[in-house]
N, C-alpha and C positions, 0 to 999 in steps of 0.2 A: 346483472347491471342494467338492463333494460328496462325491468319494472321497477328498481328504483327510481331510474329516470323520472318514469310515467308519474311515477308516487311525489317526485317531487314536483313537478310541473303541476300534477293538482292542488298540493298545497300552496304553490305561489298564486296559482290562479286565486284559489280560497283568500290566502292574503290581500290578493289583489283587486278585489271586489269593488270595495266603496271608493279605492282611488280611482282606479279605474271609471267609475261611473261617474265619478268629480270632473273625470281629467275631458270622458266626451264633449260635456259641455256645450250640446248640439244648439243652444239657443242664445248663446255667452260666450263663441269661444274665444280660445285664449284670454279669455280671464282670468285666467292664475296664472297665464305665461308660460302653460306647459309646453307650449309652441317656440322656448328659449331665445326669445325677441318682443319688440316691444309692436308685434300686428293686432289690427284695432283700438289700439291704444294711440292719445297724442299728448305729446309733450309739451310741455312750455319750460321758458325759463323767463324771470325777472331780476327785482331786485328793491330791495327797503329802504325806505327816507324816514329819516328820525324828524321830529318836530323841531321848531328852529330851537327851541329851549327846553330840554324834556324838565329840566327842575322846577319849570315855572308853569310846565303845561303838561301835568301829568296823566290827564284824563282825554285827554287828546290822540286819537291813536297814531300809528307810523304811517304812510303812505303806503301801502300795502299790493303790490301790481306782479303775480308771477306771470300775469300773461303776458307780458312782452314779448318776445320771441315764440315763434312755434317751431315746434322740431326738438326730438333728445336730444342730449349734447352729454356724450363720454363722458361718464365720472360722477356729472349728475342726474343720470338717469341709469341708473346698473340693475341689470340681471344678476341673479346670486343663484347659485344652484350647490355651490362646496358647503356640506354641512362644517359648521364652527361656531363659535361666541365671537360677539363685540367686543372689537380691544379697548371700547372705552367703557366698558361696565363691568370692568373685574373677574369676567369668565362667567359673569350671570345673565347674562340676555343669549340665548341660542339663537341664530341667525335665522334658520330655519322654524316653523311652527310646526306643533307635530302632525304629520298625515299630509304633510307638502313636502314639494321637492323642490320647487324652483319657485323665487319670491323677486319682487323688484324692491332696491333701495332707491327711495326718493330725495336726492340731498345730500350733501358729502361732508366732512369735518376741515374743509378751510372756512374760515367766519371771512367771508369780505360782504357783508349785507344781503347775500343770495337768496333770493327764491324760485323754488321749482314748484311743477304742478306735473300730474298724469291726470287726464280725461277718458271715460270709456261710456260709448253710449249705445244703446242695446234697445231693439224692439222687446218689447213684454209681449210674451204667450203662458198659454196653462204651462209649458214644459218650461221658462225658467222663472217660473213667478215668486219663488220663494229664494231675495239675494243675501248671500253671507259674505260679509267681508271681516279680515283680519290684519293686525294692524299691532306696530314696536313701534316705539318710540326712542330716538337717543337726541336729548337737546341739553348745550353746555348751560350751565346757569351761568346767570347775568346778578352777579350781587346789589350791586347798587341800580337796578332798572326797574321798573314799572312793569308790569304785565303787559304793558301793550307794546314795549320794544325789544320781551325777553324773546328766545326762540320757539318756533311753538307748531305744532300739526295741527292742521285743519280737515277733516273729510266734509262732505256736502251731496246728498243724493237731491236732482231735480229734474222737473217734469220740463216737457216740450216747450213751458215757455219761460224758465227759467226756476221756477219757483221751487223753493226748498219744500222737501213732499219727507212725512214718515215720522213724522214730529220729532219727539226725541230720538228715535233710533234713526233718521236721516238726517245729520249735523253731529259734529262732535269737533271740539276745537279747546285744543290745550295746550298752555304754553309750559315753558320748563319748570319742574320743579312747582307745580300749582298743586296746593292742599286740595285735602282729599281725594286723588286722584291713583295713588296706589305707587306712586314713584321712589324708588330706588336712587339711592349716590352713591357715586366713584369719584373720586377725586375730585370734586367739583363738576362731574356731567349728572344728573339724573338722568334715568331712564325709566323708561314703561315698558313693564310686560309685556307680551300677546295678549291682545282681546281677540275678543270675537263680536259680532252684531248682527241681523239678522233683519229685514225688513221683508213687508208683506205688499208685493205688487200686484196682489190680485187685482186691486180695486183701477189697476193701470193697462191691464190686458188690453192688447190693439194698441199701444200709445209707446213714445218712445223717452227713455228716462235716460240723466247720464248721471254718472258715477264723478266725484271730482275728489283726488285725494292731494292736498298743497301741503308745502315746508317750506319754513324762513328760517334763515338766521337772526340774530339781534341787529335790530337797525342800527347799533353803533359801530358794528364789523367787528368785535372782538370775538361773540361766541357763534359758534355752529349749532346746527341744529338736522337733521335728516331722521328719516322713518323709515320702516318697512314696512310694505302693505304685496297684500294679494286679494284674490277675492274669487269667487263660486256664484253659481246660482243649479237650482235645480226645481223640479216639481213642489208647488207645497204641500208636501206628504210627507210620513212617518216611513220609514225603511222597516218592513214587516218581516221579519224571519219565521217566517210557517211554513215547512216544507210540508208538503201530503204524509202524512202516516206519523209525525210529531206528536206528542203527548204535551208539549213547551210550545209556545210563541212569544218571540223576544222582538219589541217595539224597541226602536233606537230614536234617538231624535240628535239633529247633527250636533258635535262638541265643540265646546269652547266657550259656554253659556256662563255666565254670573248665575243661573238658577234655573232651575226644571222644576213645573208643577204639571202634574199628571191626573187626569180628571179621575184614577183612582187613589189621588191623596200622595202616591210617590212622590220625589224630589230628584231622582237619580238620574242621568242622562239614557238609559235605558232602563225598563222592565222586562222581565218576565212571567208570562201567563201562563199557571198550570192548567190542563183539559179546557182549554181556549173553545168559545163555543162562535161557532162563524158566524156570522152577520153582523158580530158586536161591533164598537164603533170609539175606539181610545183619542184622546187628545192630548194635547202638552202646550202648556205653556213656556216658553224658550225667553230669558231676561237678561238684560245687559246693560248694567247700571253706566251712563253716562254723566257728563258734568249737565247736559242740558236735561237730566231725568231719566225716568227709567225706562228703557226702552224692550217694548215686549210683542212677541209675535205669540199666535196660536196655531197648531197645525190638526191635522183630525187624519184619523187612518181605518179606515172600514181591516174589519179582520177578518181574512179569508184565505183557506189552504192556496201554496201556491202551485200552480201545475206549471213545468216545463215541457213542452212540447217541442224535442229536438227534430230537426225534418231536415232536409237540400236535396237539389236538381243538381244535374252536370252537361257539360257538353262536350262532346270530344268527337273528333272524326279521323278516316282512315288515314292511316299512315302517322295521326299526330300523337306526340310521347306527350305532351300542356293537355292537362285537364282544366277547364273551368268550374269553381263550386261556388253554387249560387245558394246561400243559409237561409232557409225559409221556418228556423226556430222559431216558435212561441210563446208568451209566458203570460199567465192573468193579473199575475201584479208587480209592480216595480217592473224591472227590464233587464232585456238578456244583455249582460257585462262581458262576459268572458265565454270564448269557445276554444275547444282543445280538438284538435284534429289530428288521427291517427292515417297516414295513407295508407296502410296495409306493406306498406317498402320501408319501415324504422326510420321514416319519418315523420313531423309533427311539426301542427301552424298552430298559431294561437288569433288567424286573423279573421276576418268577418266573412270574406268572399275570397279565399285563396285562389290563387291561380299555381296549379301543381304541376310539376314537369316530372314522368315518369323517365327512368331509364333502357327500361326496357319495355314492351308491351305484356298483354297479362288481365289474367281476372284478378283482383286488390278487393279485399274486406276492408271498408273506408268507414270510420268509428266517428262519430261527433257528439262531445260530451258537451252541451250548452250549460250555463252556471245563469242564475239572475241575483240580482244585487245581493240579495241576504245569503247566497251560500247554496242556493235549493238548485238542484243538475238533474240531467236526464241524456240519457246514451241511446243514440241510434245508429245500427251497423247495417249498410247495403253494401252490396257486391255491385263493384265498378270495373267496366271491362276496357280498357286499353287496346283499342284495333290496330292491327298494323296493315300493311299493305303489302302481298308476297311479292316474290321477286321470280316473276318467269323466265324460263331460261333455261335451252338446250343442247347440246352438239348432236350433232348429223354429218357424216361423210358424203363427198358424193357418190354415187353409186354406177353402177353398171345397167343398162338395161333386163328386165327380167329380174335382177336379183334382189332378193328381200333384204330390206336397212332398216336398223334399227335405231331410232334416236335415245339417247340419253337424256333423260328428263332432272337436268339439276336446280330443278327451281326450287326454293326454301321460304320458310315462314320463320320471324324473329320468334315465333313461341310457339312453332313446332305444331300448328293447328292444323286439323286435315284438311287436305283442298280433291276438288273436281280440276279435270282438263277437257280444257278441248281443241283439236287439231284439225286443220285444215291444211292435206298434202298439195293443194292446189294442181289438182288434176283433176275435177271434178267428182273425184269416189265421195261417199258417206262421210261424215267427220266421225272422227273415232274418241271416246271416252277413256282408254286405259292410260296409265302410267308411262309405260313407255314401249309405245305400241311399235309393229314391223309392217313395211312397205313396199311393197313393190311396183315400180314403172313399168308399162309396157311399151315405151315408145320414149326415145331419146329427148332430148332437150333440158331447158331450166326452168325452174318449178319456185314456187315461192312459200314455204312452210307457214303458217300460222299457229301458236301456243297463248291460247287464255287458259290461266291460273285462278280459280276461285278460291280463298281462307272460308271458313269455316264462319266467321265476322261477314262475309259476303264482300268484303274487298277484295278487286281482282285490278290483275295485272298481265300487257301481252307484250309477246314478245315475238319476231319477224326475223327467219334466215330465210337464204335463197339455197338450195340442189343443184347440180349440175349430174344429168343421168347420160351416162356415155354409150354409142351405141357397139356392139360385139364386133372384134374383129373377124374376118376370113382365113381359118388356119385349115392348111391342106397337112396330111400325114405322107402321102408320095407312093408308088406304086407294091405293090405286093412282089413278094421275095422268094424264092425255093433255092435250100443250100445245105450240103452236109450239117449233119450235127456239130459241136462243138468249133465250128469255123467261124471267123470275126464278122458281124456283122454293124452297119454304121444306117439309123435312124436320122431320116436329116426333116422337120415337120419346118414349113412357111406359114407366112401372113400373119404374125405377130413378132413380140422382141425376146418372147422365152417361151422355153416348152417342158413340159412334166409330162414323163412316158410312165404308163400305167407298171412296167415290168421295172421301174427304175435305171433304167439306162440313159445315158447325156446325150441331149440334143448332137450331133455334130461325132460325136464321140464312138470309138469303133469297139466293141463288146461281143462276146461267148451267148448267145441265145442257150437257154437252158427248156425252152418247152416252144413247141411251134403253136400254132393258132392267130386271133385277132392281137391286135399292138395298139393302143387307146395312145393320143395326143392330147394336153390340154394346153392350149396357146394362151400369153395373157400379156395382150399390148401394155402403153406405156399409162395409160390410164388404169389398168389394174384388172381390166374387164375379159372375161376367159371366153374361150370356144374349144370343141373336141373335131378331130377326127379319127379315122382308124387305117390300118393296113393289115394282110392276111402275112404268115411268114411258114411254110413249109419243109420241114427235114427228108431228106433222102437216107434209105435203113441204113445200119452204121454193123460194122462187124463187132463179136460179142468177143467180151478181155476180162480176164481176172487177174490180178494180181497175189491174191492167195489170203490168209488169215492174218492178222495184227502180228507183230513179232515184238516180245519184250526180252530182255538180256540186262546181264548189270555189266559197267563198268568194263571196257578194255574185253569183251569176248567178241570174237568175228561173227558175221552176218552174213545169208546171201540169200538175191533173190532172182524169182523164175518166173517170166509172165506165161499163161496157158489162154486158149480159146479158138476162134477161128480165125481170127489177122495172119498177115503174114510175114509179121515184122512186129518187134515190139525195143520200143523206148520208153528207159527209165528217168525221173528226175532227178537232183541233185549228183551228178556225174558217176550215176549208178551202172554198171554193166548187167547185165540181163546174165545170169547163172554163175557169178565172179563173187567170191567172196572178198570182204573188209571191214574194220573193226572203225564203228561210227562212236563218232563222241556223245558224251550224255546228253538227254535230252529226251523231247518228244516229239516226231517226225510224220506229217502223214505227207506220202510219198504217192506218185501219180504214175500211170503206166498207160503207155500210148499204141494200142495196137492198131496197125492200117490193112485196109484190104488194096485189092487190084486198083479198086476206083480211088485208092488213096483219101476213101472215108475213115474215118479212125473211131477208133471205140475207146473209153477211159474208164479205168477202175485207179481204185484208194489202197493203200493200208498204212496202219498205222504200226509205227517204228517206235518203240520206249526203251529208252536205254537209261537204267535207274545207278545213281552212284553209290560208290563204297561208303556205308555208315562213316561217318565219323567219329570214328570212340575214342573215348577218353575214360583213362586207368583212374585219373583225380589226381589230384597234385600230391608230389612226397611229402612223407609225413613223418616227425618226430614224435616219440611217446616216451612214457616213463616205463621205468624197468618194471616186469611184472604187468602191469597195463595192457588193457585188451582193446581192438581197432576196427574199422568196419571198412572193406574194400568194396566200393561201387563204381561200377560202371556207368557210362552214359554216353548218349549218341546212337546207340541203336536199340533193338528189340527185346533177344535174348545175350547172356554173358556169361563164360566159359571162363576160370582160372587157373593157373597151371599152381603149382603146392600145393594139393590139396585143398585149396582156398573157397569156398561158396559165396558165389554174391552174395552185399548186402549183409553178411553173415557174421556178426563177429567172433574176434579168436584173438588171443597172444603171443604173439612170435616171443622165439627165445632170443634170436639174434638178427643185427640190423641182414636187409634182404632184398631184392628185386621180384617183383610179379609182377606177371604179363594176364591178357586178359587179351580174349576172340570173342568183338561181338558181331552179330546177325540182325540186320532190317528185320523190316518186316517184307520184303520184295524175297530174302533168303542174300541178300551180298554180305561180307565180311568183310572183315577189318580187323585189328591188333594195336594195342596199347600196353606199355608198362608204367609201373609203380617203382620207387621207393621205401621200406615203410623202418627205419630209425630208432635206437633207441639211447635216450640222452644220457647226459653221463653226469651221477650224483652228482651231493655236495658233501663234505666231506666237513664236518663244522668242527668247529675248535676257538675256544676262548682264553681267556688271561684274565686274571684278578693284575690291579697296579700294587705298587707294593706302597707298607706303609702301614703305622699303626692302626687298627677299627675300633676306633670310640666312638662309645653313643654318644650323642646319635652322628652316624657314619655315612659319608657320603659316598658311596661304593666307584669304581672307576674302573670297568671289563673290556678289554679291547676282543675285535671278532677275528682272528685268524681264520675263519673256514677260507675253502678251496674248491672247486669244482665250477660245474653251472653258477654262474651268477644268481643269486637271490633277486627277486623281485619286492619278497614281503619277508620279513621278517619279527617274528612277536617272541616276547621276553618278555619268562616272567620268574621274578625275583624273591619267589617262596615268603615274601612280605605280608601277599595280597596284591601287590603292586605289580601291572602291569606296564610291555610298552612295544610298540609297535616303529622300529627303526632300523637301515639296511646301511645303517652309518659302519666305521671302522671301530668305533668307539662311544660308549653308552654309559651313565650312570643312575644309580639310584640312591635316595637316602632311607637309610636302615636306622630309625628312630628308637629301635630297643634292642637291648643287648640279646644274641642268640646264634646258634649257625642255620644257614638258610641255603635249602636245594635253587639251583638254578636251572631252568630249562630254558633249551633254546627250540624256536621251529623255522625254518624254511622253507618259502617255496618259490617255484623258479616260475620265468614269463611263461612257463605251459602251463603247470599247475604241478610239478611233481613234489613234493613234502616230505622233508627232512626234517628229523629232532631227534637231541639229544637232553639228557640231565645228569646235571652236574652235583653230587648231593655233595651238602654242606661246604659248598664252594664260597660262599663269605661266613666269617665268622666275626661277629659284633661285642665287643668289650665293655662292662662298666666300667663310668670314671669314678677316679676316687671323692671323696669329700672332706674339704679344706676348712679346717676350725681352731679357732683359739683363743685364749682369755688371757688378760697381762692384770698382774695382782703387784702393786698397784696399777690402777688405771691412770691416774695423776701424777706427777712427778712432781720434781722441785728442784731447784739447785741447788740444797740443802739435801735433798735426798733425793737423787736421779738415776734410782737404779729398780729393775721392774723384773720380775720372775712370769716367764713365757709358757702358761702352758696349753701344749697341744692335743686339742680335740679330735683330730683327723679322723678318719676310717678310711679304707679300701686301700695303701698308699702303703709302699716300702723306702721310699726318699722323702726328702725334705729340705727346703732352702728357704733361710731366715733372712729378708732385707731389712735392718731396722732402722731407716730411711734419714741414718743421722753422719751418714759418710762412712762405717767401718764396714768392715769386711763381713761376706755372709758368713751364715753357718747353717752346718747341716743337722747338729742337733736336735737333739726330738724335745725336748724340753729347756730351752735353753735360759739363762739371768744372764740381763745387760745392762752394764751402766752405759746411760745416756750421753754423748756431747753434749754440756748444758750452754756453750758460749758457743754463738748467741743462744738468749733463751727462746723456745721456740717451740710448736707442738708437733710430733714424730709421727708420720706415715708409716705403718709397720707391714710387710706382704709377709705369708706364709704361703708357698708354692707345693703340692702336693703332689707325688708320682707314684703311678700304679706302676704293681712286676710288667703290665703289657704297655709301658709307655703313657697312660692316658694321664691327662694333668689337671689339675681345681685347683685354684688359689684364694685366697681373701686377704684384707689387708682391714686393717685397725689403726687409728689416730691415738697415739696417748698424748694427755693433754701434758703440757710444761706449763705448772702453777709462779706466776713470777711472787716472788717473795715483798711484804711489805716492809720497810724498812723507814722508822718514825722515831723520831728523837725529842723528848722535851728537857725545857732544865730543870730543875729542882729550887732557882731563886733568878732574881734582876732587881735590877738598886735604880728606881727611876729617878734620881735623887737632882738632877739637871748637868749631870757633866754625861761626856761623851761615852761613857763603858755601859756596856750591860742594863739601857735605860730601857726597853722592853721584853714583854713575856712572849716568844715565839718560836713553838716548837718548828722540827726542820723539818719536813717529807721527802725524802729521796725516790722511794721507787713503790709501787705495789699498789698506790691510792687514784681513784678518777677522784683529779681534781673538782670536777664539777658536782661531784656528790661529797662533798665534804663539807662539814660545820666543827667549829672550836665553842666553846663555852665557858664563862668563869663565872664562881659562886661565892660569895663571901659565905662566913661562917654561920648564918641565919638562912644558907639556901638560896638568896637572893639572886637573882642574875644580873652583874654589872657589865658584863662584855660578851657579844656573837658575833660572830663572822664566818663568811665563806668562802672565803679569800685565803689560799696557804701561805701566802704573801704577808700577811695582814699580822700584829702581832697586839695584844695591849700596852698599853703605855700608863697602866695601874690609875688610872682618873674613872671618874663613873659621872656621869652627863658634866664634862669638863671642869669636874671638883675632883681631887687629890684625894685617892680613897686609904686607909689607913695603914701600917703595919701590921706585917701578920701573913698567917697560913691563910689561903684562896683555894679553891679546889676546883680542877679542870678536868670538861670533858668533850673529846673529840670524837664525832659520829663518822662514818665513811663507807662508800663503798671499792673493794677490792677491783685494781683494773682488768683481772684473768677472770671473771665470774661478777653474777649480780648479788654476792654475797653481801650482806648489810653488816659491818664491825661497830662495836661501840670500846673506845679505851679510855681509863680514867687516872685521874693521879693529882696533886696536891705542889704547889709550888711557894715561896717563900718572897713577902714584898719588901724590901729591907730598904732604909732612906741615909 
């Protein structure tokens, strides 16, 4: 992420080149207002007077005055820096021109006669002798005006004493909408493009010239008129792109020209030079067609590699994190534009002379990549060292006279740089060099430390404590002692406020001397400071005791003991009697024995008493097992273990029947102890099952209850001689037995120990086929004319049979049976045939016979249309059998002809034929239809008689 960074910042800088050198402007600035105000610039405002008669006095100009006031004024003098288009040029004039960022508008769009002006005036030198300005235009046309009272921009370059300088490219003045001029219309404003123009002030170097850029409105106050303008200057020279080691150099000459002539015949606003040879010497012509003529500059560019020579100084001093960087780059043509600086901390300036604040001190690789106008860099990296200033600083105790102190040396560097020390104990000794040197005072008082700290950078730093050295107190040990052996003696040392006795024994405190000779004191008042003294202390001989050997025992066995030697009395400890036996509780005892002589000196011996306890054994806990089943009897708790049955530790074996063992175990001391067992043996199960009762047809869903008895099951699996297993300790289990067959069943149990029981049960379900149920009814149709149908059965597997023939009468059981139908109402018969096998199992099917309903059609044989009331149409009658909606009648006379259709049953002839009176005589009739029990299609025909 970081070298992108870098990579982008070079590219803008690259970008940034020629604005960048536009934007310096070290001899013009703000000139183009990149400064976002109007400094060095002055403003005017005025205002236009029409001629008293403009139609009489057309050649006459307006009163023309924008100097009246001095000073901007809001609205008519604006900063513009938001790129956008003019809202009076239809989206075609950009506000901005390109390779600008901030432009001034001169002039606004209310018309009240207004005019404004900007002034800018500049000393001429070699660096801004070459000035470019650019320049919009937006002014409303004035249709019925004169040129001299439309609205209109003026610019004007003039020397020190007023005089218009630069001939055609210094003046330019147009008013709205003026031919030949390049203008644009919106709704009635024209407007002018960007120009560009370019004047040559060499000829004015040393002199001072001003810039004058004016807008009016139309002196009758109807239309506005404002401009935009900016403007530059720089060197008159060509912008050379020759870096050193280039094979290319690309002359540019600035944009915005009406035409580029190039002393090698180009027109382009830049070339480019293959194998460029140096010394050569290019020129350009730069053109800007105005209304006062063509105004044209020349520039010339010597062609030469360009070298950057990136360089800077700094200044920093101790203790400060602010670097100052002083840029001493240099370039042989054109100028250093841009600098990129790296501080070596993942930071970066892009400014001239940065002023850098480190955060920490430190040696930093600090990188400066200078750029000059055309693009051409050069990187130079020195090591910049950030000093800091340590921090000295120590603790020290105060001390004691004589005794050696050592101070702590916590002085530190923010970056860990080595330093020298040097101390001064202020007692006149040497000063010492080390780290953290040790000292000793010989002579009380307060002392005053000095520590200077030098860095490695040679920054130092001191720092000043005061000592306080206390002087020894006066400690006496007190007279010398002669006393029996083992008799109390009490150490009392003076002249300070604590005492440490060489033997360990308490100040003040009464103690058993254990060896005679010297007694050391070390005293150490209240400042901390110690002193010795000593005392002699002597034993008188002591008569000789034994007590006898160690004694161990286990557990509850008596003891006694006997002191021997030369004493003549002897005492025992813990309310022992001397040759008395008694049984001590466990443990481990060492016992003291006090023999005394005549002088009632006494002599002391030891022994030690061990009284070990009875193991603790354990048999293990009772245990149940399965019948048959073998078991392991362990002991624990002590060493070795003994079983009574015949039993061996550890060992296993299978008892026949349930039993008690005991078990004697042995430490390792030799004490004993006794434990018993249990060891059990559980009581089967006893399994037994039940089939439910009930016919078994495939496919059979079997239903077995569990009667066993004994030990409760834990697990129980069942399996159903199927394939079909199952794993359940329910009272009650089934399976479905999908093919006819008998089937072993086994059961298994096993109990919460693990003992395992099973049985099988062969051909414990036994699986039935069903029968299959079939039959045909001849006929298949019926009729009420004929309602009677012969049943015959297809069955297999089956010894019964029950016939429902679904028309209300009684079944039967008949194997083939004929039935006539209930035919009222008419209707179609649902028929079951139910099938029983010798083991119960049943199949049925059932079959629909249709009931065909009967058609039933009458016609007459004659009708007399003759005009009285009897018999005047031909119209057969339908009762029952016909879908009316599928019916058609027809009549023919005796040539085939057709005189009468209908599809109406309703509907009859009335012997006419297209409402003429058709003749006597035979007609012949045909009625098409279809049956309403079926999509059967009938045709009947027949002959009827027209009589008058």
């Amino acid at each position: 992420m970081k070298k992108n960074l870098v990579g982008l910042m070079l590219f803008s800088l690259i970008l940034m080149t020629g604005a960048a050198y536009s934007q310096m402007q070290p001899a013009c600035p703000n000139a183009n207002f990149s400064q976002g105000g109007f400094n060095n610039w002055t403003g005017y405002t005025g205002s236009m007077i029409s001629p008293a008669n403009e139609a009489t006095t057309p050649v006459i100009p307006a009163v023309w005055d924008p100097f009246q006031v001095n000073g901007t004024v809001m609205g008519r003098h604006t900063i513009v820096s938001t790129p956008g288009t003019d809202p009076y040029t239809c989206g075609g004039l950009s506000i901005l021109p390109p390779g600008s960022f901030v432009v001034a508008r001169l002039g606004d769009a209310n018309s009240n006669s207004m005019a404004e002006a900007l002034t800018y005036s500049m000393p001429v030198t070699i660096d801004n002798a070459l000035l470019i300005y650019k320049y919009a235009a937006v002014l409303e046309i004035g249709p019925s005006h004169t040129e001299y009272t439309q609205p209109r921009l003026k610019i004007t370059i003039r020397d020190v004493a007023g005089n218009q300088i630069g001939g055609p490219c210094g003046v330019y003045d147009v008013y709205s909408d003026q031919p030949g001029q390049n203008f644009q219309t919106c709704n009635g404003v024209s407007w002018l493009p960007w120009s560009t123009a370019a004047l040559d002030l060499s000829a004015f170097i040393g002199q001072t010239i001003q810039v004058e850029f004016v807008t009016q409105d139309c002196s009758q106050g109807a239309h506005f008129g404002y401009a935009y303008v900016t403007m530059s200057c720089q060197p008159l020279k060509l912008t050379v792109e020759y870096c050193m080691g280039n094979n290319n150099a690309t002359i540019t000459a600035p944009t915005g020209f009406s035409s580029y002539l190039w002393s090698n015949g180009a027109t382009t606003p830049s070339i480019t030079i293959p194998n460029p040879a140096p010394g050569s010497i290019y020129s350009c012509e730069l053109t800007t067609l105005t209304n006062a003529g063509s105004c044209s500059v020349i520039i010339e560019a010597p062609l030469e590699p360009t070298i950057v020579e990136p360089n800077y100084t700094y200044t920093q001093n101790c203790g400060q994190l602010n670097v100052q960087f002083t840029n001493t780059s240099t370039v042989n043509n054109n100028a250093i534009v841009a600098n990129l600086w790296n501080f070596g901390d993942n930071t970066t300036s892009t400014q001239t002379n940065p002023n850098h604040t480190y955060t920490t001190p430190g040696v930093y690789d600090v990188r400066l990549v200078s750029y000059e106008t055309a693009g051409c860099r050069d990187t130079i990296i020195q090591q910049v060292t950030v000093k800091s200033i340590p921090t000295a600083d120590f603790t020290v105790p105060n001390t004691c006279m004589l005794s050696p102190v050592t101070v702590v040396n916590t002085s530190t560097d923010l970056i860990n740089q080595s330093m020298t020390y040097s101390w001064d104990f202020g007692d006149g000794t040497p000063l010492e060099t080390s780290a953290n040197p040790t000292h000793s005072y010989q002579t009380a008082g307060t002392y005053t430390i000095t520590l200077v700290a030098t860095n490695a950078d040679g920054c130092t730093h001191t720092r000043v404590r005061n000592i306080t050295v206390y002087d020894l107190p006066p400690v006496e040990a007190g007279v010398d002692q002669q006393l029996c052996p083992y008799v109390p003696m009490t150490l009392n040392g003076s002249g300070a406020i604590s005492y440490t006795w060489d033997n360990g024994a308490v100040n003040g405190t009464p103690f058993i001397p254990t060896v005679d000779g010297k007694y050391i004191v070390t005293g150490t008042d209240a400042n901390g400071c110690m002193n010795k003294d000593s005392l002699m202390v002597t034993f008188l001989p002591a008569p000789v005791v034994s007590a006898g050997p160690d004694v161990t025992v286990c557990e509850n066995t008596p003891v006694t003991f006997t002191g021997t030697g030369t004493a003549t009395t002897y005492t025992w400890d813990n309310g022992i009697t001397d040759g008395q036996a008694y049984v001590p509780n466990v443990g481990t005892y060492t016992i003291v024995l006090h023999g005394y002589d005549a002088s009632n000196c006494f002599g002391l011996d030891t022994v030690i008493l061990t009284v070990n306890t009875l193991p603790n054994v354990n048999a293990g806990p009772d245990q149940i097992i399965c019948e048959g089943a073998s078991t392991v009897l362990a002991g624990s708790g002590a060493s070795t273990y003994v079983w009574d049955n015949g039993i061996t530790d550890n060992v296993s074996f299978s008892p026949a029947s349930t039993l008690t063992y005991t078990v004697t175990g042995t430490s390792a001391v030799g004490c004993e102890n006794t434990d018993e067992v249990v060891v059990a043996i559980e009581e089967p199960i006893a399994i037994a099952i039940a089939p439910a009762s009930g016919p078994a047809c495939e496919p059979f869903t079997a239903m077995i209850f569990n009667n066993s008895t004994g030990t409760p099951s834990v697990n129980t699996q069942w399996s159903f001689g199927d394939g079909n297993t199952l794993s359940s300790i329910n009272d009650t289990v089934t399976n479905l037995y999908e093919n006819q067959g008998c089937y072993d069943v086994t059961v298994t149990s096993t109990t919460a120990l693990g003992c395992v029981w099973s049985q099988t049960y062969p051909s414990f379900i036994c699986v039935y086929p069903n029968p299959h149920a079939a039959f045909t009814a001849n006929p298949g149709v019926i009729s009420v004319i004929s309602p009677e149908s012969d049943l015959v059965n297809l069955s297999t597997g089956a010894t019964q049979y029950i016939w429902n023939f679904g028309d209300g009468t009684e079944i039967s059981n008949d194997f083939n049976p004929t039935h006539t139908f209930v035919v009222e109402p008419e209707q179609n018969f649902a028929v079951t045939l139910v099938a029983i096998s010798e083991h119960g199992c049943v199949d049925s099917i059932t079959k629909v016979i249709l009931m065909e309903k009967g058609v039933i059609l009458y016609a007459p044989n004659s009708f007399t249309p003759d005009g009285n009331q009897f018999n005047p149409v031909f119209l057969p009658i339908v009762t029952s059998g016909v879908d009316k909606n599928q019916y058609e009648l027809e009549i023919f006379n005796r040539w085939g002809e057709s005189v009468f259709k209908t599809n109406d049953t309703l509907e009859g002839w009335d012997g006419t034929y297209k409402g003429i009176a058709c003749k006597e005589g035979m007609y012949s009739w045909k009625i098409t239809y279809k049956t309403s029990s079926s999509d059967e299609k009938r045709e009947q025909l027949g002959h009827v008689n027209l009589l008058r």
